[in-house]
N, C-alpha and C positions, 0 to 999 in steps of 0.2 A: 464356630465355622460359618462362613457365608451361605448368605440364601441361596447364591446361585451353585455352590457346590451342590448343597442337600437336593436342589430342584433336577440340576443337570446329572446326578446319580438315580435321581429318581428315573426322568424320563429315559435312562438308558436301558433299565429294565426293563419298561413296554413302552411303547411311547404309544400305541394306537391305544392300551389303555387307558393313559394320562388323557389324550383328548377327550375319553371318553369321559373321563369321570369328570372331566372338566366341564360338562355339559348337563350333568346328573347331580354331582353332588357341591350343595352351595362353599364347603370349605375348600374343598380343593379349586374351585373357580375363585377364591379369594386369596388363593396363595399363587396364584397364576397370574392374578392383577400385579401382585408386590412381586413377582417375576416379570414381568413387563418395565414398572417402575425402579427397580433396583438394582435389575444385572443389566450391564454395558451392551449398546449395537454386537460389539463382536461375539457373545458371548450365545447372543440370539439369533444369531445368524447361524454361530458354529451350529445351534441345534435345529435351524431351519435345511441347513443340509443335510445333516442326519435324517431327518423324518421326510424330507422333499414336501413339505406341508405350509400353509400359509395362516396367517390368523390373527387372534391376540397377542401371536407372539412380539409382533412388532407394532407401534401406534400408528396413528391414522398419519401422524404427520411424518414416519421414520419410514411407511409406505408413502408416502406421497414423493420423498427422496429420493426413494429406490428405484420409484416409476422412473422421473426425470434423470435418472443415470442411466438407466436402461436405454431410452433414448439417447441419449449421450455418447452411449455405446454405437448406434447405427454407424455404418459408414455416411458421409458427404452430409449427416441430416442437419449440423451449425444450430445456432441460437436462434437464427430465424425463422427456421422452421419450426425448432421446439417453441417459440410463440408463439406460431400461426398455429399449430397444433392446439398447446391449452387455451389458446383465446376460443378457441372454436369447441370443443369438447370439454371444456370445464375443470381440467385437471390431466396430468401425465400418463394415469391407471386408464382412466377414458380413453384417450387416444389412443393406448396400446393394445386396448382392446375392439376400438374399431376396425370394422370390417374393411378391406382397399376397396370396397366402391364411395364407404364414406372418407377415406384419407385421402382421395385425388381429386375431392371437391374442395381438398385445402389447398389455399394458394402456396406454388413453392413444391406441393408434392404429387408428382408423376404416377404411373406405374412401378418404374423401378424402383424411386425410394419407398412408396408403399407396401410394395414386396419385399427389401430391404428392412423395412419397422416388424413386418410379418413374420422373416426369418432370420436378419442374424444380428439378433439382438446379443449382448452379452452379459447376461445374468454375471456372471462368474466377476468382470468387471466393476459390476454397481456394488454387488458383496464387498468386492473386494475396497472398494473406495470407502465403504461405509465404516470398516473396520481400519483404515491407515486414518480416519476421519477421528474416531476414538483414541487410537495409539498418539495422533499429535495434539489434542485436544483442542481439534476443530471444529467448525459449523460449517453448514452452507446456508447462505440465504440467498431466496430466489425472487423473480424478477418481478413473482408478488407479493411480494412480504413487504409491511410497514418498514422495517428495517434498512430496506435497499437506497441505497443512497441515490436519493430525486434526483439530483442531476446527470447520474450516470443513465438514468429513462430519456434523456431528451437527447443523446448521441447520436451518432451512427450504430447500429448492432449492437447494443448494449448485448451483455450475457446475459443469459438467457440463469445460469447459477453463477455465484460468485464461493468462491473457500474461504474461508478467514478466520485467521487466529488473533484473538485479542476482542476489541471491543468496538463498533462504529457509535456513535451518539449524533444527537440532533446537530449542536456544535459543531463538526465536521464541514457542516454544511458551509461554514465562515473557514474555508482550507485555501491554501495556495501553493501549487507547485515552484519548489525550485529545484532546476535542474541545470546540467550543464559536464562538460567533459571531465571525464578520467581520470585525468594527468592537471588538473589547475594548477596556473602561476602562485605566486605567494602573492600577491595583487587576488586572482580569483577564489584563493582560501580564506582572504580577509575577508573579502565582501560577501562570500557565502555564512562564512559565521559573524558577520555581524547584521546581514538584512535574516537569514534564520533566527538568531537570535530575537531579534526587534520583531518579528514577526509574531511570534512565542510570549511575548511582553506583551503584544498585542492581541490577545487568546484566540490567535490564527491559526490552526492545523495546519503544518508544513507537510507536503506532498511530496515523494520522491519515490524512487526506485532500488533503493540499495546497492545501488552501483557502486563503485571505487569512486574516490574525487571528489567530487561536487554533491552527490548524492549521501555516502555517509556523512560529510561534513554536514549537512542539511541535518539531517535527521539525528544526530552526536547532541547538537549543538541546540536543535527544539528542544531534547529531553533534558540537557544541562540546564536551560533554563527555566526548567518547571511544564512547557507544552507539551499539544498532543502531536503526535506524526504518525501517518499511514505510509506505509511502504509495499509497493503494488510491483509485484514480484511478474518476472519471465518462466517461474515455473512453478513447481507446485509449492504449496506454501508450507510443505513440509522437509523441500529440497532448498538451503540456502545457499545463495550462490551472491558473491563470493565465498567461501567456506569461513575465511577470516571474520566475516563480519556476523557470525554466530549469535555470539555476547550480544552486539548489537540487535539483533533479532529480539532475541529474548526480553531485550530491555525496550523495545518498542510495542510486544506484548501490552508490558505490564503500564499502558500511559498513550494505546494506540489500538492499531492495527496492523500484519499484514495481510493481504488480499492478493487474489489471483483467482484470474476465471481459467487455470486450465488445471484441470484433475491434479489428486494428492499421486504424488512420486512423478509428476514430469520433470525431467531434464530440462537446464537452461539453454533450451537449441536458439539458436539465431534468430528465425523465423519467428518465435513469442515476442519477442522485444518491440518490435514495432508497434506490434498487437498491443504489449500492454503500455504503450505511450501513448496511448489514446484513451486507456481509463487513467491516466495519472494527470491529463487536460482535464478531462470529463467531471472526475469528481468536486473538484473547484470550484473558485470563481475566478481564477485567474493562473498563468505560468510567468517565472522570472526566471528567462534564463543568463546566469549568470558567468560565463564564459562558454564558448565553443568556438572549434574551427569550421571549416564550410561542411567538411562531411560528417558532423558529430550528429550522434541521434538525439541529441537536446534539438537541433531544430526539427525536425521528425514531429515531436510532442509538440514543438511549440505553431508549426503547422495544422495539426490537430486541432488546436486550442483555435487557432485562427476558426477556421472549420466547424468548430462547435459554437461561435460565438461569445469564447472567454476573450477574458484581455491580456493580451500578451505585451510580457514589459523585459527591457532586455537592457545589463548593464553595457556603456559603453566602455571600450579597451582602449588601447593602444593599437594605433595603425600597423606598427610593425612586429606585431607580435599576433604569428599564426592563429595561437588561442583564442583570440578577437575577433575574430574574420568575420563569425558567425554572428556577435553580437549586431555587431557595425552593419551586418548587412540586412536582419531584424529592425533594426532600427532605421535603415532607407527604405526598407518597408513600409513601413507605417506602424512597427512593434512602438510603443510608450517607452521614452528613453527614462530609465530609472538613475535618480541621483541619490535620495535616501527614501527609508521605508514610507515617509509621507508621501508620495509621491504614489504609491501601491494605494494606500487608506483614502486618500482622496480618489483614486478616481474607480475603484471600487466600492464607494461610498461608507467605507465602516470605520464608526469611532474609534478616534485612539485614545488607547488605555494604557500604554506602555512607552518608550522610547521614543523618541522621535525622529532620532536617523541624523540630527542636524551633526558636522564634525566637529564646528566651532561653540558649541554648547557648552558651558564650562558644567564639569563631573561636582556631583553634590557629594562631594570629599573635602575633606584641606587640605591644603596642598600647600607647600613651602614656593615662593618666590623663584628657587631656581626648578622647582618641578613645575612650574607655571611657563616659567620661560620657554624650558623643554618642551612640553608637549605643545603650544603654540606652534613648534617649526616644525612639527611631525604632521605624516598625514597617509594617505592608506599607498602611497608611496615607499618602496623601500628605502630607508638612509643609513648612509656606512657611521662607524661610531664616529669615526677623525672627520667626517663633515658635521656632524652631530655637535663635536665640542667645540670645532673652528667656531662653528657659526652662535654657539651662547658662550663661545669665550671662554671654556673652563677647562683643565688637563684634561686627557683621557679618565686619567680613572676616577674623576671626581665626577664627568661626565656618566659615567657606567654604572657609579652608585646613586646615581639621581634614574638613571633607567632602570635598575634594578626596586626601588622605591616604589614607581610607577608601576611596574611590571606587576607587583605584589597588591598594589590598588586596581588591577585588571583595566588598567590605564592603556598599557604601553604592552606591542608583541614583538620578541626576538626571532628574526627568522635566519636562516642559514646565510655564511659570511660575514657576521659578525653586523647584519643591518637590521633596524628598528624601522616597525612600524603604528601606526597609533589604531588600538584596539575598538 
């Protein structure tokens, strides 16, 4: 049977007991420590409610959490303040226990929100996060932990905590967003999976949002190819949204991150999304966005990115093609007009290790005379099959077995209406 059964029947018995012996006698204070180490936040909690008591039960660092929840809980008190708070008082527990004569010497805080820190704090909240924190097997790390991703400190309002499930590493640090609409052309799914890709070849962290469109392709398409991908969620990072893209979730765990600074079980409301397009610039060192029309929230992020001082690079479209609006007008901007992944590597100075993005590159395959000819007239263009064969001269279906060849060498991609285009 588990330690924390035999402990948690214990202290049901007496618990002012337990404390006490726990103070008196050296063995029961050593079965108290491997109660601390071994049974789960939730478990510690359920019996921090029972007893209405504080202590060993929880570590120094699992209170230092609880504190900065509890703030989290005030009404109007945001990340800024919870800064100016611990920069000043030395920790979350300090603050909460200062007096409102010393809380309205911090910059940011009033009478009212001092009185507000004073009374309505939400215990019942920071518990409760501590434990959906366990159930999805998440962390928080905070705005001073080694861990916290450096770039995201030199923003606007960094968070003050972030949620995250999965894993951040130093490498992160060499990331790049791509983002871009919803709904992409078959033009805007090539060039997301093939500059994701190349990126990923590249040991780039692809950045995105989980979005439909442009965003799963993004992040599908790093982990196919062996990279890492952070995906920085509009709500909690135990709620995924879209529901579909679940699997996907999971599988960005196990080779990534996701992240989100707003509490475990928020809703995807409207209002987050903007918010978290500005850690999804932030963490970086640069945004590519890869299709949008004028009102897409890719240019939102990629304004952000402006903002923060990343380099925004944006692929050009087609003038008559809504989906493009966005780009084309990024790039009359002064966005970095992107033609292949070189073009990213050079002008954020990092080696390439991987692809190069050129189209006319010949593929380290062999390749027959008539798969040479073919893929020559291809290009990230879509082409119908009967222009396909007109133009190397061959019947349709001998045409179709040279595509289908290609296809199979991760050459050549069939996209709906029977048109090819080159991979």
């Amino acid at each position: 049977m588990r330690l924390s059964v035999h402990v948690s029947r214990c202290v049901e018995i007496k618990d002012v007991v337990f404390w006490r012996l726990c103070t008196t006698n050296p063995f029961v204070l050593f079965s108290s420590i491997l109660f601390v180490s071994c049974v789960s936040w939730a478990e510690r909690l359920h019996f921090l409610k029972k007893t209405g008591k504080s202590g060993p039960i929880l570590s120094e660092r699992e209170n230092d959490i609880l504190a900065l929840l509890e703030l989290m809980s005030v009404p109007h008190i945001g990340s800024q303040r919870i800064r100016n708070l611990v920069s000043r008082f030395k920790s979350a527990g300090a603050a909460l226990a200062a007096s409102p004569r010393e809380l309205v010497q911090i910059n940011g805080i009033d009478k009212t929100i001092a009185r507000l820190i004073k009374t309505a704090i939400d215990r019942k909240f920071a518990e409760t996060q501590l434990e959906l924190l366990h159930q999805a097997n998440a962390r928080i790390i905070t705005f001073w932990d080694k861990d916290y991703p450096p770039a995201l400190k030199n923003i606007y309002d960094p968070p003050a905590v972030l949620f995250v499930r999965g894993s951040l590493v130093n490498d992160d640090e060499r990331g790049v967003a791509v983002v871009g609409t919803r709904s992409p052309s078959a033009y805007g799914k090539l060039m997301t999976e093939k500059l994701s890709r190349e990126l990923a070849q590249n040991s780039i962290t692809v950045i995105s949002g989980l979005a439909r469109g442009v965003d799963t392709i993004s992040h599908r398409v790093s982990l196919s190819a062996a990279g890492r991908t952070i995906a920085v969620l509009g709500s909690g990072v135990d709620v995924i949204y879209p529901n579909e893209n679940s699997s996907l979730a999971e599988s960005i765990m196990e080779n990534g991150a996701l992240l989100s600074e707003f509490p475990m079980g928020s809703k995807p409301d409207a209002p987050h999304f903007p918010r978290r397009n500005r850690l999804i610039s932030g963490i970086g060192k640069g945004v590519i966005v890869v299709e949008a029309g004028l009102k897409s929230g890719a240019l939102i992020t990629a304004h952000f990115a402006a903002d923060q001082g990343r380099e925004v690079f944006a692929v050009p479209g087609n003038i008559n093609n809504p989906k493009s609006l966005g780009c084309n007008s990024l790039i009359q901007q002064g966005a970095k007009l992107i033609c292949s992944i070189q073009d990213v590597l050079d002008e954020l100075q990092f080696s390439s290790t991987g692809g190069n993005g050129s189209k006319n590159r010949l593929p380290d395959v062999s390749l027959s005379e008539a798969e040479k000819n073919l893929l020559d007239i291809l290009t990230t263009e879509p082409l119908h099959i009967d222009q396909i064969a007109k133009t190397v001269g061959l019947p349709t279906y001998n045409a179709l077995a040279v595509l289908l060849s290609l296809e199979l060498k991760n050459l050549v991609r069939q996209i709906p209406g029977k048109n090819f285009v080159r991979a």
